[in-house]
N, C-alpha and C positions, 0 to 999 in steps of 0.2 A: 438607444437602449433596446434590449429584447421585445420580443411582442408578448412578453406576460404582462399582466397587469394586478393592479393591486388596489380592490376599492382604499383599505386604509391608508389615508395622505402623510400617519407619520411614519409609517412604512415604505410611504412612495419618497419621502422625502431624506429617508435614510438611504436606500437604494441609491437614490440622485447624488448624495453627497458621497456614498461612497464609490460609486461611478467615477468621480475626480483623482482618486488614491491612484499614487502608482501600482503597476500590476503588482509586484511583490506583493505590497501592503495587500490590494486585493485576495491575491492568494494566499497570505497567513492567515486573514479574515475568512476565506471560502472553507480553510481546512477546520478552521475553529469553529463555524457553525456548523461543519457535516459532521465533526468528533460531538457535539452535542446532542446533536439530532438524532445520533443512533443509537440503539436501546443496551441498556447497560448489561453484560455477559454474565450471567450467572454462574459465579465461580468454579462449582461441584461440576459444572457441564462443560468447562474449557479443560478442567484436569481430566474428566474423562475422556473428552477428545483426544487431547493431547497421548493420554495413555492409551487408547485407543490404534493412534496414529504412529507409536513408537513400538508398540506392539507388530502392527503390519509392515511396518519397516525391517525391524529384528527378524520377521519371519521370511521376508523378501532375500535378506542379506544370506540368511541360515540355509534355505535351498535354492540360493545360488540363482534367483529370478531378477538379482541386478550385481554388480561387482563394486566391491572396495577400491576406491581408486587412491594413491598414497598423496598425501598431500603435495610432497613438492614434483608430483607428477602435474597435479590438478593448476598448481601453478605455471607452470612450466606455458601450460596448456592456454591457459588465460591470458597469460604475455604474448606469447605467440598472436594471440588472435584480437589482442587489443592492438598489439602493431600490426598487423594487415590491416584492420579495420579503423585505425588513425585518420586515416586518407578521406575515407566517407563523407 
């Protein structure tokens, strides 16, 4: 086990049994306790973001500070570079 510790024993004693779970199991349990743990988004602040973020985009596109690329280029481009990268 890691070098953290944990005065409470039924907290040690959970930790211990789920030590035993296969990784998977582990890892659906790790993602389930970090999506709790982290503090809930304040709606009005993600839509701003977001608009925020689509706005700087739009404006990026508009004077030409990134290019449109057409989708079955982008794909084109993807395949290509998943089969070189197969081998890895």
């Amino acid at each position: 086990m890691s070098a953290t510790t944990f005065e409470d024993t039924e907290v040690q004693d959970i930790l211990q049994r789920a030590m035993r779970l296969p990784s998977k199991v582990r890892r659906d349990i790790a993602v389930e306790l970090l999506d709790s743990a982290r503090p809930v988004d304040n709606p009005d602040e993600v839509k701003s973001a977001w608009q925020a973020e689509l706005s700087r985009r739009v404006a990026d596109i508009e004077n030409g500070k990134v290019r449109m690329i057409p989708v079955a280029e982008s794909m084109a481009y993807l395949r290509q570079h998943l089969a070189e990268t197969a081998g890895q």
